[in-house]
C-alpha positions in Angstrom: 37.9 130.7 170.6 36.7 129.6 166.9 33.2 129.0 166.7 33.3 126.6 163.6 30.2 126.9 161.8 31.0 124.7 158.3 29.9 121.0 158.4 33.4 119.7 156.9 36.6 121.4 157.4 39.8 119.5 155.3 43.2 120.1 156.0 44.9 118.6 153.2 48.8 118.3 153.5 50.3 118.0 149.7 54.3 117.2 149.0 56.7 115.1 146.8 57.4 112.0 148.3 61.2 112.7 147.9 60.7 116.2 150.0 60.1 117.4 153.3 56.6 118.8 153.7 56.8 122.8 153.0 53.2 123.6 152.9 50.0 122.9 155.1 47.3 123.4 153.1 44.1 124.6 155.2 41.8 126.4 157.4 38.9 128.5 156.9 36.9 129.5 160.3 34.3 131.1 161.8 35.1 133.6 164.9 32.6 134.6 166.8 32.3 138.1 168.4 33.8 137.1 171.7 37.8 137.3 174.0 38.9 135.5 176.5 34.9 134.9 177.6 32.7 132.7 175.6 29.4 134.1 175.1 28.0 130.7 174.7 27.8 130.9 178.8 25.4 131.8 180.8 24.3 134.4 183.4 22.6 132.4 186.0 22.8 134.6 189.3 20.8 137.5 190.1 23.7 139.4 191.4 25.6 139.3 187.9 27.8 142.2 187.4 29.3 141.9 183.6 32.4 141.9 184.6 33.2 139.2 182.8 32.0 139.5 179.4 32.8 142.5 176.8 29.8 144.0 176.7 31.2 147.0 176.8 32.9 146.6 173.4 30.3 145.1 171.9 26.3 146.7 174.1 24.3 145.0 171.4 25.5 141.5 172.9 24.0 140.8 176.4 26.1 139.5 179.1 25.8 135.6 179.6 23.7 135.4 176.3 24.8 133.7 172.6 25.7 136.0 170.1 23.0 136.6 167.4 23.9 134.5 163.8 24.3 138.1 162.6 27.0 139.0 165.0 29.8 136.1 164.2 32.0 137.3 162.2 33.7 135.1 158.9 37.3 135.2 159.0 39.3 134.0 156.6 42.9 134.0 157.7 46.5 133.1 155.8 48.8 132.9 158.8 52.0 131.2 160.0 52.0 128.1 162.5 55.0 126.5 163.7 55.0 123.4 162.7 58.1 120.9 164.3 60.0 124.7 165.0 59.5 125.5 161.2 56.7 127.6 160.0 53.7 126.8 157.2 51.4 128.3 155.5 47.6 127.1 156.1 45.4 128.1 153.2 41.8 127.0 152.4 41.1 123.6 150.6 37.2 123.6 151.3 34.3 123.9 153.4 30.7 122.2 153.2 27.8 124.3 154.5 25.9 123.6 157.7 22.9 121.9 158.0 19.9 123.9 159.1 19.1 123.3 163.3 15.2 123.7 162.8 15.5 120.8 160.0 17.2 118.2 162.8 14.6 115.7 163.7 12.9 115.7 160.0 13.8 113.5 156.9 15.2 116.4 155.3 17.4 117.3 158.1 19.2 114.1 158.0 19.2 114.1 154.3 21.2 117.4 154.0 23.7 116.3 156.8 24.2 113.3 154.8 24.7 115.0 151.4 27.2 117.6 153.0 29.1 114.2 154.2 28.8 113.1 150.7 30.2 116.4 149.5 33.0 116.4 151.7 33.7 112.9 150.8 33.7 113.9 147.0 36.3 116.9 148.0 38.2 114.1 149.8 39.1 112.5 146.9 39.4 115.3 144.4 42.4 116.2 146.4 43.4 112.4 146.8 43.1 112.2 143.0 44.9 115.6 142.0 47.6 114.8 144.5 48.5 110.9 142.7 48.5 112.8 139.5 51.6 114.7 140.9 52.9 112.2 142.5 52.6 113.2 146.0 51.9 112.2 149.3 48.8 113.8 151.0 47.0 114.2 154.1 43.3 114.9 154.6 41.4 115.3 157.2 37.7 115.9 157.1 35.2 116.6 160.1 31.6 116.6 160.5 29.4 118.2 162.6 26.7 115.6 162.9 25.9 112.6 164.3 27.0 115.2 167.2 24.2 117.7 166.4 21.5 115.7 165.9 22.2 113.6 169.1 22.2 117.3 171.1 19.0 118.5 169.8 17.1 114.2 169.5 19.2 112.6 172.0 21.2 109.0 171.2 18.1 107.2 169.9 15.9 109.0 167.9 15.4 107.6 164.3 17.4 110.6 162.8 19.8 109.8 164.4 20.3 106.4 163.1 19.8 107.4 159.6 22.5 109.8 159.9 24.9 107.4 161.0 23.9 104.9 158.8 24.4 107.4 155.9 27.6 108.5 157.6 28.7 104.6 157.2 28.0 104.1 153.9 29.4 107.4 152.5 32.8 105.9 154.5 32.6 102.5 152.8 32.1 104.2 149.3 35.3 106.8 150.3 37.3 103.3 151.1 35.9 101.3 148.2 37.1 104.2 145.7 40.7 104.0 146.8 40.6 100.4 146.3 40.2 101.3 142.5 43.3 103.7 141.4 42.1 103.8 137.9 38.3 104.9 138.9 39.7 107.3 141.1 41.9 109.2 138.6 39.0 108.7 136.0 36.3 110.2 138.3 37.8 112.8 140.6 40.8 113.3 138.4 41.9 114.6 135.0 41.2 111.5 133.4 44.1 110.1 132.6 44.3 107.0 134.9 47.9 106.3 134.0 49.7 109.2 135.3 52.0 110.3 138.7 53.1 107.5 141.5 52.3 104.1 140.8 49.6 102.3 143.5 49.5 99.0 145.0 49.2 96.2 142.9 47.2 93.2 144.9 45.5 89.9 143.5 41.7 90.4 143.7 39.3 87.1 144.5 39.6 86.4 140.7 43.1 86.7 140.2 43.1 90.1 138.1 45.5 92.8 139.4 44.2 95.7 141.6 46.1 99.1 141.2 44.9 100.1 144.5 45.7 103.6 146.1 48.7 103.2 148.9 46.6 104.8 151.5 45.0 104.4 155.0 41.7 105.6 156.9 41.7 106.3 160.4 38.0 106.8 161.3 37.1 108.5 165.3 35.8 111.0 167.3 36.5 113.7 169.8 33.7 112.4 172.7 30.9 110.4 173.3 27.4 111.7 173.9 24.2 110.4 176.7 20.7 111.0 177.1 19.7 113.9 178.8 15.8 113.1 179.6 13.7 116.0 181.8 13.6 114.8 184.9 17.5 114.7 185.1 17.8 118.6 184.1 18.4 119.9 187.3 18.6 123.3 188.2 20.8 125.0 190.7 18.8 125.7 194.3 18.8 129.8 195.2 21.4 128.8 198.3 23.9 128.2 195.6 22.9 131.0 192.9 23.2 133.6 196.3 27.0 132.7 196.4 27.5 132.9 192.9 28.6 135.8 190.8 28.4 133.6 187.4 27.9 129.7 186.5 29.1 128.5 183.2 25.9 125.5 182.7 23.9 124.1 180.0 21.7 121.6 178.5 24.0 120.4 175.7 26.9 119.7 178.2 28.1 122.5 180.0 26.3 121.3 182.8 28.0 118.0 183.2 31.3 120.3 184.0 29.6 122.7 185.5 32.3 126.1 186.4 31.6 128.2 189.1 32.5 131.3 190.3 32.1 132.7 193.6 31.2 136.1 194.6 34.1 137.3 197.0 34.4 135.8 200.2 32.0 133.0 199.9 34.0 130.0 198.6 33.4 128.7 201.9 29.6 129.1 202.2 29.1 127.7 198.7 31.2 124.3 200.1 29.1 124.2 203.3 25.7 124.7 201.6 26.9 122.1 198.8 27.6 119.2 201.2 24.0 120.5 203.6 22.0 120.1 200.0 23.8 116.9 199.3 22.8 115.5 203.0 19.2 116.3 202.0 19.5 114.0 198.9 19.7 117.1 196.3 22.8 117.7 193.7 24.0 113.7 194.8 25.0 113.2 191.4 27.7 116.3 191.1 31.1 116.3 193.0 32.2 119.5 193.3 36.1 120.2 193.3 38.0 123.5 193.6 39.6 124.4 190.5 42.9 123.5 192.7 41.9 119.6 193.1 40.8 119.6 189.7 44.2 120.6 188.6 45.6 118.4 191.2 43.4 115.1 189.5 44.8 116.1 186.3 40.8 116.6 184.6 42.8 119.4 182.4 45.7 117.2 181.8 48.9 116.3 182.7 50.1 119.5 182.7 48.4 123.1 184.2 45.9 125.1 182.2 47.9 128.1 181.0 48.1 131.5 183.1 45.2 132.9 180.7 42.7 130.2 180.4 42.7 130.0 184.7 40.2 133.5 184.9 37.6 130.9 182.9 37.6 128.4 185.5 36.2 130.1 188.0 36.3 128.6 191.4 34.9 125.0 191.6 33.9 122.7 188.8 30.5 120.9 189.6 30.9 117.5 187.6 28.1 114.7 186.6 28.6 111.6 188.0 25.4 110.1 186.7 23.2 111.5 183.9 21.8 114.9 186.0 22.5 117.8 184.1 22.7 121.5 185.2 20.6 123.6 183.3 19.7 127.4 183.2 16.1 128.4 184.1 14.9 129.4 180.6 16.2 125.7 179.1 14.2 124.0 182.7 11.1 125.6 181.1 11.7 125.1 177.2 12.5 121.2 178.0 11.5 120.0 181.2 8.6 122.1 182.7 7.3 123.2 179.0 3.6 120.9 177.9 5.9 118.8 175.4 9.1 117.8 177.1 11.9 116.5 175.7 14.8 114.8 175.8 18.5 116.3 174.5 21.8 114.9 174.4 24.6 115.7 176.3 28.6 114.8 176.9 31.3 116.5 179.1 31.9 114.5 181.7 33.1 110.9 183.0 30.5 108.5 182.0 32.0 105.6 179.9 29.5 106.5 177.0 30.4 110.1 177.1 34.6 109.0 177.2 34.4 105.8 175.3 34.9 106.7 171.5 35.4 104.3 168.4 39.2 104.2 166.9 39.0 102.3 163.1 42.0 102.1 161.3 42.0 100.3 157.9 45.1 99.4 156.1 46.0 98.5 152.4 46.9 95.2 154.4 43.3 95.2 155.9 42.3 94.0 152.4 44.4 90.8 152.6 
């Protein structure tokens, strides 16, 4: 239940090569002001209750409704995770601030998601640098935030977007290009002395010279794909199926292509019947709707059962996207579809090929032969 807020997160693993790893360097988080319910759900039914939220514990936070930016809390935490049965410590390497949501869609938004890349990159091989110089191995892993945000807010094919990947790319090819070039990384990012720790690679370049390249590899992906979610397919749930609900977990930005439901008591059965009536009058055709039961059954969590304490969250059926409908609450059907400008978000969560297929780039030392 993190809520991760910084743009680039590394985890940056440092030991001698002639040791077993001892310490895991990393992790600084956000957690937002929320248990075992995220607050990032919605109340959608007018027979809500609150039961399921801590409003209680926290009155200034509605049920159903975000957090305020004022309520998440910054945690900084130095704790013990088992790593192979043994234990490490994770302590904070770095993180790159967040680019600001009202700039995405303007040159300047795309222009400080690019620097933080750049930034992150930079930290990438200050600890790549520092960790030759000692002669050790290291691992690093670096995350951003955006194409990802940009596509929610612009959708796949806004011009943003493409400059974001674009500088993405490049700031990629300049992080590969560097590690090519042991001496200009130690001279640059390191202490200066380009001569010092483990010894690199040494390859023949086009000209014949010797390259003292870094013995490392890149491993470039993602965590999902993302679609268009255009206003016409932002579909809102009818009032036969809000009566039987006590809460619905849905959203624009893809909580409504894995739509969770829960039932008020007593009318799983009702909600199933009205479903497949609404569905013979041609409306919610493009969401099959499983009990939490079959969806375990299919595997959709995995091979192997959601824990004992994640199955309250499920609720009772799962409502998922077969095409590119998504369910939305009422207030996002007026802000996007219904408003005098609509407009067109992004969305992933469920089993489209572009929301499953994801790129997997692995380049090798041996790549460069």
């Amino acid at each position: 239940l993190c809520n991760i807020k910084n743009n680039v997160v590394n985890i940056n693993q440092n030991y001698p090569s002639a040791k077993k790893p001892t310490n895991l360097v990393t992790l600084q988080y956000q957690k937002s002001i929320r248990n075992a319910t995220d607050f990032s759900e919605w109340q959608t039914s007018p027979k809500w209750n609150g039961n399921r939220t801590t409003k209680n514990e926290h009155p200034a936070i509605e049920p159903g409704i975000r957090p305020p930016r004022d309520k998440v809390l910054k945690v900084d935490d130095s704790h013990q995770l088992p790593i192979n049965g043994n234990f490490s410590s994770w302590l904070q390497t770095a993180t790159i601030g967040e680019t600001s949501f009202d700039t995405l869609g303007d040159v300047k938004g795309s222009n400080d998601a690019i620097s933080a890349f750049q930034n992150g990159i930079d930290d990438v091989l200050h600890h790549i640098s520092s960790a030759e110089q000692k002669g050790y191995n290291t691992y690093t892993y670096l995350y951003t935030t955006h194409p990802d945000k940009h596509m929610h807010k612009l959708g796949t094919d806004h011009v943003e977007v493409s400059r974001v990947v674009r500088g993405i790319d490049a700031e990629i090819e300049r992080l590969w290009n560097i590690l090519g070039n042991r001496k200009k990384l130690l001279k640059s990012y390191g202490s200066g002395d380009s001569n010092c720790g483990a010894p690199g690679r040494q390859e023949n370049g086009i000209s014949g010279a010797k390259i003292d390249r870094v013995d490392a590899s890149l491993v470039v992906t993602a965590d999902h794909g993302h679609i268009n979610i255009d206003p016409q397919n932002m579909i809102q749930l009818p009032n036969e199926i809000l009566s039987c609900l006590e809460y619905a977990n849905i959203g624009v930005h893809g909580k409504g292509r894995h739509a969770y439901l829960h039932c008020r008591s007593g009318y799983m059965d009702i909600l199933q019947q009205r479903w497949e009536n609404l569905q013979n009058c041609g409306q919610l055709n493009d969401f099959l709707l499983l009990t939490i039961k079959e969806a375990i059954d299919e595997h959709l969590f995995g091979p192997i059962p959601p824990r004992l304490e994640v199955r309250p969250r499920l609720g009772d059926f799962v409502a998922i996207a077969t095409g590119a409908r998504c369910l939305v609450t009422g207030k996002e059907a007026q802000k996007f579809r219904f408003s005098s400008c609509p407009c067109r978000q992004g969305a992933h969560g469920s089993l489209l090929p572009e929301e499953m297929s994801i790129p997997l780039i692995i380049v090798t030392p041996e790549s460069e032969q």
